[in-house]
N, CA, C and O of each residue as an XYZ file, in Angstrom:
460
protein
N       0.841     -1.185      0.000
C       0.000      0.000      0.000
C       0.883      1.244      0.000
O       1.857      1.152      0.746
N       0.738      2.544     -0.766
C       1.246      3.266     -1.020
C       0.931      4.323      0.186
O      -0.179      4.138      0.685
N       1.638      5.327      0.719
C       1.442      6.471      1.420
C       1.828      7.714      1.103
O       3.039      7.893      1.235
N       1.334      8.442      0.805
C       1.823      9.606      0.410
C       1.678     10.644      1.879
O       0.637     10.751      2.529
N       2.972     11.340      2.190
C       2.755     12.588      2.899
C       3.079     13.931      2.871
O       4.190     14.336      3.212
N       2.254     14.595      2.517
C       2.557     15.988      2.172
C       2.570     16.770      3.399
O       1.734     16.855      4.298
N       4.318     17.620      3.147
C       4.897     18.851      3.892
C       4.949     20.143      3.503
O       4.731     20.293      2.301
N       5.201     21.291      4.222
C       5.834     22.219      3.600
C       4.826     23.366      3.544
O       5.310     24.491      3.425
N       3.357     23.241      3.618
C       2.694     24.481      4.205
C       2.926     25.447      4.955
O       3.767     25.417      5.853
N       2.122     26.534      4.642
C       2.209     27.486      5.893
C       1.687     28.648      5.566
O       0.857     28.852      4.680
N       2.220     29.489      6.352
C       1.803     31.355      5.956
C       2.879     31.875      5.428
O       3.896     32.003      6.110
N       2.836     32.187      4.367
C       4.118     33.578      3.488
C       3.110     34.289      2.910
O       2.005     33.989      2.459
N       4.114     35.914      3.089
C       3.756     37.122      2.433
C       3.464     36.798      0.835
O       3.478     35.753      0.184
N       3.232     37.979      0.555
C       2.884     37.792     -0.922
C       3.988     38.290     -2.027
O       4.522     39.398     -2.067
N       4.182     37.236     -2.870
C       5.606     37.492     -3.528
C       6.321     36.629     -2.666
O       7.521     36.723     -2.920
N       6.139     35.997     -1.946
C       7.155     35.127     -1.435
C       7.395     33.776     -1.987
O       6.586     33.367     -2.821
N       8.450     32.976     -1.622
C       8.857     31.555     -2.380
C       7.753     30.380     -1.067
O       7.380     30.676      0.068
N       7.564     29.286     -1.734
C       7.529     28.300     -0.498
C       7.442     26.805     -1.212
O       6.752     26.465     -2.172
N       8.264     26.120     -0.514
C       8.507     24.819     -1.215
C       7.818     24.002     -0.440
O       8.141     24.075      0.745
N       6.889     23.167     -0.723
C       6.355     21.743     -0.591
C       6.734     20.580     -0.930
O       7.555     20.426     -1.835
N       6.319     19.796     -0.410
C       7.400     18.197     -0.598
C       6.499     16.888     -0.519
O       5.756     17.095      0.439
N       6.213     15.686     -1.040
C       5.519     14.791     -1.343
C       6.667     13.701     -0.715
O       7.798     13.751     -1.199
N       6.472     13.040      0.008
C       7.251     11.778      0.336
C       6.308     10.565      0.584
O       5.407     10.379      1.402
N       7.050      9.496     -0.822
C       6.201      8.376     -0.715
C       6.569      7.188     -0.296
O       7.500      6.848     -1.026
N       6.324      6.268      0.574
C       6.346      4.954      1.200
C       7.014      4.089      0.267
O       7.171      3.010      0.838
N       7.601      4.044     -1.194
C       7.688      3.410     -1.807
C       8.531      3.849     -2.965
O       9.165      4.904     -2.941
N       8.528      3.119     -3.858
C       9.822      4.072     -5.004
C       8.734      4.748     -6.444
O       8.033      4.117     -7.235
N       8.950      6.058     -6.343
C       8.064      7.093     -7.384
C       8.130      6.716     -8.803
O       7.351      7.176     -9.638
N       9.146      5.803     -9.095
C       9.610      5.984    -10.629
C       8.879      5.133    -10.841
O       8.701      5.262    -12.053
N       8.144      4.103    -10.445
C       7.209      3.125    -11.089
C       5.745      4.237    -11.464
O       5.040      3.786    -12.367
N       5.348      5.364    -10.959
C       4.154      5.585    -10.617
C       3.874      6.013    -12.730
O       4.725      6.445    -13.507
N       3.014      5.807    -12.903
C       2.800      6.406    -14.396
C       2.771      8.299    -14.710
O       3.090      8.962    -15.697
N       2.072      8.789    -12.948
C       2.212     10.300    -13.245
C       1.921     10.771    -11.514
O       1.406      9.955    -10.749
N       2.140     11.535    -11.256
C       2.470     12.439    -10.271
C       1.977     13.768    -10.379
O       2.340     14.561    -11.249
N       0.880     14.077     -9.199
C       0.517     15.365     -9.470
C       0.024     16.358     -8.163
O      -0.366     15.963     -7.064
N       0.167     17.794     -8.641
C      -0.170     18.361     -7.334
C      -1.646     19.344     -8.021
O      -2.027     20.018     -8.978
N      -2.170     18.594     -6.225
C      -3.773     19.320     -6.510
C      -3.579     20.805     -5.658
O      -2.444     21.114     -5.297
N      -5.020     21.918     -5.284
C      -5.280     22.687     -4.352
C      -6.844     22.798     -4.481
O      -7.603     22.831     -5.449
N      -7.002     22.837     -3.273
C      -8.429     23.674     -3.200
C      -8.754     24.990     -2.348
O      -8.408     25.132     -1.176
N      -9.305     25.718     -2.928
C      -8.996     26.954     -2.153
C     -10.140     26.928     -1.270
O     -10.476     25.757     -1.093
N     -10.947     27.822     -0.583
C     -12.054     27.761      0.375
C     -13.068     28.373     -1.077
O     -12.853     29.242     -1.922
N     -14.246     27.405     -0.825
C     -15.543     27.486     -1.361
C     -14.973     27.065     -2.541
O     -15.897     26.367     -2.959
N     -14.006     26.982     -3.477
C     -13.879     26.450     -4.718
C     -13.594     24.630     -4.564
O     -13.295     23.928     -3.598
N     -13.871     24.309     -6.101
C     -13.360     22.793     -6.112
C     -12.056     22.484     -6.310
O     -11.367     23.342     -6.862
N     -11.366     21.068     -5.869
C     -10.004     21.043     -6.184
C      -9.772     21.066     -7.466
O     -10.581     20.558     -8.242
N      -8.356     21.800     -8.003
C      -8.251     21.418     -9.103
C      -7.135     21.279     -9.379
O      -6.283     21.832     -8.683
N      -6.780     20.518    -10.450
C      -5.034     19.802    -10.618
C      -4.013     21.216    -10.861
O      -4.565     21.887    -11.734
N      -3.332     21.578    -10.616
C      -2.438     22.423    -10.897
C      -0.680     22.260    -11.405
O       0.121     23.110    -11.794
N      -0.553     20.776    -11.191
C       0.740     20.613    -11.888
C       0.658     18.956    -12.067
O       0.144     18.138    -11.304
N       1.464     18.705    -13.568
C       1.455     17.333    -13.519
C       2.835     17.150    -13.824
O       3.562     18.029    -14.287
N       3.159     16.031    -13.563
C       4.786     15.149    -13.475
C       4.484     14.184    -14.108
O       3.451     13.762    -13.589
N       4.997     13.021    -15.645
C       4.143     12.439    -15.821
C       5.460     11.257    -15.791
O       6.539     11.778    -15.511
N       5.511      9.680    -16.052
C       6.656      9.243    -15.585
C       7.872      9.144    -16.882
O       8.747      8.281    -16.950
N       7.725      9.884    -17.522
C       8.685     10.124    -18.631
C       9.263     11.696    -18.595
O       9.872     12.272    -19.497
N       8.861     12.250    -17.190
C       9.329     13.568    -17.081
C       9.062     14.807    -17.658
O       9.818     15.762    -17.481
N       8.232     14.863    -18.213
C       6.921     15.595    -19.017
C       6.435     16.366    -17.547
O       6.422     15.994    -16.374
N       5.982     17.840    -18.362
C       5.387     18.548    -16.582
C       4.529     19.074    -17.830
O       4.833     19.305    -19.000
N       2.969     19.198    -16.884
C       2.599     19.810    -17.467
C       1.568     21.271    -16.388
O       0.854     20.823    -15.491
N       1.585     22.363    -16.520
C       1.385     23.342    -15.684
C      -0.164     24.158    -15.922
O      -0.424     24.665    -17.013
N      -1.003     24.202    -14.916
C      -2.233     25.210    -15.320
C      -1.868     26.307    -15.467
O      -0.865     26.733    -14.894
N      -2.587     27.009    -16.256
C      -2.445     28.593    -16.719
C      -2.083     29.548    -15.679
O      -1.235     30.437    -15.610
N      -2.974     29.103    -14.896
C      -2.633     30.433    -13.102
C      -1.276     30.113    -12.496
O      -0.681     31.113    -12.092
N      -0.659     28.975    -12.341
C       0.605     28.918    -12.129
C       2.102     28.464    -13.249
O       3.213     27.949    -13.120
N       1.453     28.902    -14.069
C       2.869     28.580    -15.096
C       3.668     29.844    -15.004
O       3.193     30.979    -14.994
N       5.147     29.467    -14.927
C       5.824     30.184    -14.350
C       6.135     31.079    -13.050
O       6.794     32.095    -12.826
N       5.538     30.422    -12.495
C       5.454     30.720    -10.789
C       5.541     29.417    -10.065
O       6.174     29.494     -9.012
N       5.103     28.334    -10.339
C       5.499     27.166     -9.550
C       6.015     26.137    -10.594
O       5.681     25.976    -11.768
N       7.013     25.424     -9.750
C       7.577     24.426    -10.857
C       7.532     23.261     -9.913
O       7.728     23.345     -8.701
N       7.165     21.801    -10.802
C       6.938     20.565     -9.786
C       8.205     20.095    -10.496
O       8.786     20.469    -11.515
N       8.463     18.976     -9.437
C       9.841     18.232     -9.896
C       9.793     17.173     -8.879
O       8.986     17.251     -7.953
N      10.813     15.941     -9.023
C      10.883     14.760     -8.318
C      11.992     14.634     -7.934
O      12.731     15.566     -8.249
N      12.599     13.547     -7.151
C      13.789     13.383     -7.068
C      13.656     11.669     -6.330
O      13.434     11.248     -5.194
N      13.946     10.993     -7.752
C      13.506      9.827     -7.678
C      14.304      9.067     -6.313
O      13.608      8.404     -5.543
N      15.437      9.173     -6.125
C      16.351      8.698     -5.125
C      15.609      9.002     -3.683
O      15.843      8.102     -2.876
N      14.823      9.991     -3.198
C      14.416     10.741     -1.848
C      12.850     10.052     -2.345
O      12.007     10.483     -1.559
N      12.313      9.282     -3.219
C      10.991      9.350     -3.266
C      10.009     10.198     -2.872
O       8.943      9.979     -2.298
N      10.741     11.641     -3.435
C       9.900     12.952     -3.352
C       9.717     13.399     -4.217
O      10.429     13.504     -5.216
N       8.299     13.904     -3.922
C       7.883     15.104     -5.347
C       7.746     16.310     -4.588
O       7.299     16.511     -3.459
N       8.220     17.049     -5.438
C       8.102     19.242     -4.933
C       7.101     19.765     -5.884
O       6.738     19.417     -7.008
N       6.805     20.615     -5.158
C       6.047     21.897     -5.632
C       6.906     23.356     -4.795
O       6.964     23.656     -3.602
N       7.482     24.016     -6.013
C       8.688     25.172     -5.766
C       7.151     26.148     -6.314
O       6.275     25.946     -7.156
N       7.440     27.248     -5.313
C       6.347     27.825     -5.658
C       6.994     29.402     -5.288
O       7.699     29.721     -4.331
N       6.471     30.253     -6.428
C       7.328     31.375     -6.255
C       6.556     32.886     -6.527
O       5.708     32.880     -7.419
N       6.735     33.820     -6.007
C       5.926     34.709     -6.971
C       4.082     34.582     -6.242
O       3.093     34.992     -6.849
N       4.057     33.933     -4.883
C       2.927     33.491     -4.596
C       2.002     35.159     -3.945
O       2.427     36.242     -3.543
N       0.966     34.726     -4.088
C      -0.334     35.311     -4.104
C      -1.408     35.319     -3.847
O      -2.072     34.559     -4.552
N      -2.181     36.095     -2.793
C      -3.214     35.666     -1.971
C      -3.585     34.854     -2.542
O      -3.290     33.780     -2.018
N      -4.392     34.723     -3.849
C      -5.205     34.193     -4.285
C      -4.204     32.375     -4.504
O      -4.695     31.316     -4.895
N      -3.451     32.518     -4.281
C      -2.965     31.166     -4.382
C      -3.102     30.229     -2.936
O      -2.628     29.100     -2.805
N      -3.918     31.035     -1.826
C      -4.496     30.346     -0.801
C      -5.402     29.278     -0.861
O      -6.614     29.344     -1.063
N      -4.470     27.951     -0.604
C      -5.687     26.620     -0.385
C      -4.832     25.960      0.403
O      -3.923     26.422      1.093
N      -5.313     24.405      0.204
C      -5.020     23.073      0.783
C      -4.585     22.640     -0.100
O      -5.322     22.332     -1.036
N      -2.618     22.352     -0.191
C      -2.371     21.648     -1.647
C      -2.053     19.919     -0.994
O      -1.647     19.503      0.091
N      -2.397     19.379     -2.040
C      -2.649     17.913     -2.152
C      -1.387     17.697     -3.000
O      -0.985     18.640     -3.680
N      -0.802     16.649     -3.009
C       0.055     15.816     -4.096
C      -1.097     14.005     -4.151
O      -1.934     13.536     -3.380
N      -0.502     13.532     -5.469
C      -1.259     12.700     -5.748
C      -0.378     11.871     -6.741
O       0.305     12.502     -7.548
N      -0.342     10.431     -6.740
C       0.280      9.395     -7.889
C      -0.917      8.460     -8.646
O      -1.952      7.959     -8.207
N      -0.483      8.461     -9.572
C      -0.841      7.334    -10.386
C      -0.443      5.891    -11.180
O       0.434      5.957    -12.041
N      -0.799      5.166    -11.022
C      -0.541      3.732    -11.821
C      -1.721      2.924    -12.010
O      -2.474      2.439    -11.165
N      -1.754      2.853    -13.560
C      -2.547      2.358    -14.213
C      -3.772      2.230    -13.575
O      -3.552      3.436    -13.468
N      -4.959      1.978    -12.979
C      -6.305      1.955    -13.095
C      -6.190      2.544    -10.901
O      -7.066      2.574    -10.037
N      -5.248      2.758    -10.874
C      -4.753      2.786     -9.009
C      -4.542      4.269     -8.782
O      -3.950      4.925     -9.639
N      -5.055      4.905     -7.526
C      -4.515      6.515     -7.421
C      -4.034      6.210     -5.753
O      -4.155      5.214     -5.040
N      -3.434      7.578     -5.521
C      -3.048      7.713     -3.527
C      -3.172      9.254     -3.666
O      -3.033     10.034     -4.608
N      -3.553      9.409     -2.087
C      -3.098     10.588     -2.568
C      -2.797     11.589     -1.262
O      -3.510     11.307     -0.299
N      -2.006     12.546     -1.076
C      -1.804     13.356      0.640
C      -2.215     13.238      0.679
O      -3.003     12.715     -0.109
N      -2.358     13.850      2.591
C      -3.246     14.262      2.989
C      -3.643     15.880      3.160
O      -4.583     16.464      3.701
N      -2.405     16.326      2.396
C      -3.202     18.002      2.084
C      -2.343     18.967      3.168
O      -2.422     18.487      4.299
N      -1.688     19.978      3.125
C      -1.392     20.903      3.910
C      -2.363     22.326      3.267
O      -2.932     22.460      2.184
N      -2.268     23.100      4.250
C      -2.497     24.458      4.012
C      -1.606     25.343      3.552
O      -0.577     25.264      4.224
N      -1.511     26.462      2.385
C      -0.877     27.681      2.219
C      -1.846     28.666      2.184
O      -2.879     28.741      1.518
N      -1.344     29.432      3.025
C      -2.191     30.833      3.178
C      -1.113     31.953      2.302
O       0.083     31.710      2.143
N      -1.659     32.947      1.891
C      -0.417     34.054      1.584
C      -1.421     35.276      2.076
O      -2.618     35.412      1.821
N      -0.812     35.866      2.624
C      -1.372     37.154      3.296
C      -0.341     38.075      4.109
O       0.421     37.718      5.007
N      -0.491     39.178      3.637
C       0.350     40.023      4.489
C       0.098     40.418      6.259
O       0.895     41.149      6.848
């Protein structure tokens, strides 16, 4: 059984950096894709970065070029480098894997950005 645990929340100003971290129970490079969710308050979650297992990223419009996901297959971690952040980038971010018909997924930290 797979575990995923997501770190690295918190409160930063706006314009500030903050890195998040995915650590999984198991080795990442089998997973087919890797991804980080958020949900903000009153909205639905929605995917915001994908990792796919051929190293392919693919980024939503609101954060391209402000957050970059990446792995590091050896630490069985996935990041979310997040930069340039902005109230409105306040939620609960999730990381999440995939293999073939199978998902896991955090359990979610909080980022707030507020001055």
């Amino acid at each position: 059984q797979v575990q995923l645990v997501d770190s690295g929340g918190g409160l930063v100003q706006p314009g500030g950096p903050l890195r998040s971290s995915c650590s999984a129970s198991g080795s990442i490079s089998s997973f087919d894709a890797m991804a980080w969710y958020r949900q903000a308050p009153g909205k639905q979650r929605e995917v915001i970065a994908i990792l796919t297992g051929g190293g392919r990223t693919i980024d939503e419009d609101s954060v391209k070029g402000r957050f970059t996901i990446s792995r590091d297959n050896a630490k069985n971690t996935l990041y979310l480098q997040r930069n340039s952040l902005k109230p409105q980038d306040t939620a609960v971010y999730s990381c999440s894997a995939a293999q073939t018909d199978r998902s896991w997924w955090g359990q979610g930290t909080q980022v707030t950005v507020s001055s």
